[in-house]
N, C-alpha and C positions, 0 to 999 in steps of 0.2 A: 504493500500500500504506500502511495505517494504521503506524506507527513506536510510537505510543502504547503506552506500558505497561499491560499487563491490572493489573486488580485483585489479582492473584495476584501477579506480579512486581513490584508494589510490597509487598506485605505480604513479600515472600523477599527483596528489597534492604534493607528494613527492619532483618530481620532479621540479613541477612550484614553491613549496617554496623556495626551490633552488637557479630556475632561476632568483627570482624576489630578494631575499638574496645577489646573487655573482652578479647580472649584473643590473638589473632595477634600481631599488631605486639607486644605487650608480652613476648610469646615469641621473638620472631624471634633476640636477642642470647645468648639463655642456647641456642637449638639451633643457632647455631653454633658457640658456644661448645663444647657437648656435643660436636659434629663433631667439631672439630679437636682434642678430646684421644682421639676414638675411633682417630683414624688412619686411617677409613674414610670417603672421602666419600658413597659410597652408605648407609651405614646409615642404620636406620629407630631414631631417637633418642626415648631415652621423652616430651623434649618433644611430637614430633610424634604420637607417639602416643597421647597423653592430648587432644590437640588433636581427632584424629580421636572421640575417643570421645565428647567435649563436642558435636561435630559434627552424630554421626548419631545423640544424645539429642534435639538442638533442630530435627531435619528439614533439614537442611542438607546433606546427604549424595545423592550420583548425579544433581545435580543437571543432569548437560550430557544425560543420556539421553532422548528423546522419549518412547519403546517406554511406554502405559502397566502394562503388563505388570510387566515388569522395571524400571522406571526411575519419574521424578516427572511425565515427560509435559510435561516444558517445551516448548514452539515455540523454534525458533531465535532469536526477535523477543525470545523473556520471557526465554531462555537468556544472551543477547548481553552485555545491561546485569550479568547477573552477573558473568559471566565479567571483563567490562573490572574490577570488583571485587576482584575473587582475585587479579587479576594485578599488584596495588599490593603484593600478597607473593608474589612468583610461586616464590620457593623453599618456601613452606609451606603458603598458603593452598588452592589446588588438589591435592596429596595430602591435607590432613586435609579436604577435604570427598569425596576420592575423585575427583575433576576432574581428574585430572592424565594426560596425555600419557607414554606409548604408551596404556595403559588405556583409554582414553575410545575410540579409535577400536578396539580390541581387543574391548570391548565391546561395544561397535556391530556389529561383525563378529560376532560368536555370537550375538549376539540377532535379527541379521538372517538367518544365515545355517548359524547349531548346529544340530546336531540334538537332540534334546533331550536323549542322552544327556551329549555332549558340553556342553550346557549345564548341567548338572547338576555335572557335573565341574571343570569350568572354569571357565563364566561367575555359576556362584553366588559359589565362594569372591573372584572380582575383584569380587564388588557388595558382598560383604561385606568388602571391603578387608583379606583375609586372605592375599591370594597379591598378586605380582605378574604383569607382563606385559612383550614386546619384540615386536619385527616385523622380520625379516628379508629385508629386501629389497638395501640397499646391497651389491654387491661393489667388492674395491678393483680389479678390472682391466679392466673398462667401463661406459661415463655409464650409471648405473644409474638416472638419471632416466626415461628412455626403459627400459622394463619390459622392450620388448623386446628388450636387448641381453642381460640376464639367461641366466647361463651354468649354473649349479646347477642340479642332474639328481635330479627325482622321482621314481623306477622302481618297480614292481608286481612284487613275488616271492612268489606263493604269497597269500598272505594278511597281506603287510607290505610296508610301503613302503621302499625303499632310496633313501636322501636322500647326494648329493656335492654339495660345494660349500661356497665359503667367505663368511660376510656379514662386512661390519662398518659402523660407525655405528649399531649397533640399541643403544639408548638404552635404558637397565633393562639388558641382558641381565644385568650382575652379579647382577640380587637375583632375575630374574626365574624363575617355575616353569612357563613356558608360553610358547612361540614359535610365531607364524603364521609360516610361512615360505613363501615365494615362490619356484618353481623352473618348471624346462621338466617337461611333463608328456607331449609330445604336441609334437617337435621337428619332425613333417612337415605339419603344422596349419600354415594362415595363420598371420602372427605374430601375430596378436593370438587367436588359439586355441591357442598352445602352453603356455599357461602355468596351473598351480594355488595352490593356498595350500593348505598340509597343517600340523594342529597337531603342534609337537614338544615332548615334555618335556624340559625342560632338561636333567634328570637319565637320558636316555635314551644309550644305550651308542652309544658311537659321535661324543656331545656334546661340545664341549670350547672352554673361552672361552679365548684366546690370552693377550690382553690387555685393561686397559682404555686407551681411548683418550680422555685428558682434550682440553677446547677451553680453549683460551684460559686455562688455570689450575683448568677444573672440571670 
């Protein structure tokens, strides 16, 4: 396999050294600053958010998405060398280009796999970096590595779905307005047929975030 950078991702490395040059780094001190007198460590601090608007004026923005539909149609080969870039600010540069984890894969998921209502609904406002996003997958009472140990109950009443179970580790949920969630659907299926992803609104009855669970001090 050719490694070489296309023409294209040297003119976007160009460009993101740039950005990360004239605007990131010399931001990075005043938005955590900002942070720590919000009191909130998830907040979306007007640093970053003048960042992102500088972002997606210079084409810098959705840049991890293939899809040329919805995204910039990067290959993973022209994507790579970015990304290893954003991540010399990994608290800022990947949110204000839209790059940032859960999103990215959240993204990927309704583009591959919305319907179009639901993309409409959901996966616009995330390209346009106006919502957030989480994924629920982890439970804390079995290795929820292995998917199929996963105990949360998707059930069919009528024409709505009745979701049990508890996640945690899903990373965004504070800010988030949208969860993929991962549960049994289909408990008499092979194990590797019991299970679906159904979107939930954060703000959906029944919702409810316990806690957040800081790492390491974040």
């Amino acid at each position: 396999m050719d490694f070489a950078y296309s023409a294209r991702c040297d003119e976007l490395r160009d460009k993101l050294h740039s950005f990360m040059d004239d605007y990131v780094y010399p931001a990075e001190d005043a938005h955590f600053a900002e942070l720590a007198s919000s009191g909130d460590p998830a907040a979306l601090t007007d640093v970053l958010a003048n960042l992102k608007v500088k972002a997606k004026a210079v084409g810098l923005w959705n840049l991890f998405l293939p899809d040329d539909e919805w995204g910039v149609g990067l290959s993973n080969a022209d994507y790579a060398p970015l990304a290893e870039i954003m991540g010399r600010s990994v608290w800022l540069a990947p949110e204000a280009t839209n790059c940032a984890a859960p999103d990215t894969g959240n993204m990927e998921v309704l583009t591959n796999f919305g319907t179009p209502q639901q993309q409409q609904r959901w996966l616009v406002p995330l390209l346009e970096g106006d919502i957030r996003s989480c994924f629920g997958m982890t439970e804390p009472a079995v290795a929820s590595s292995d998917p199929r140990n996963l105990e949360a109950r998707i059930e069919r009443d009528g024409d709505e779905y009745v979701i049990n179970g508890t996640k945690w580790w899903s990373s965004g949920a504070m800010t988030a307005s949208i969860c993929i969630f991962m549960g049994v659907t289909n408990p008499d299926a092979d194990p590797k047929g019991r299970y679906s992803m159904i979107l939930v609104p954060m703000d959906a009855p029944g919702v409810s975030i316990v806690r957040d669970l800081p790492v390491f001090g974040y």
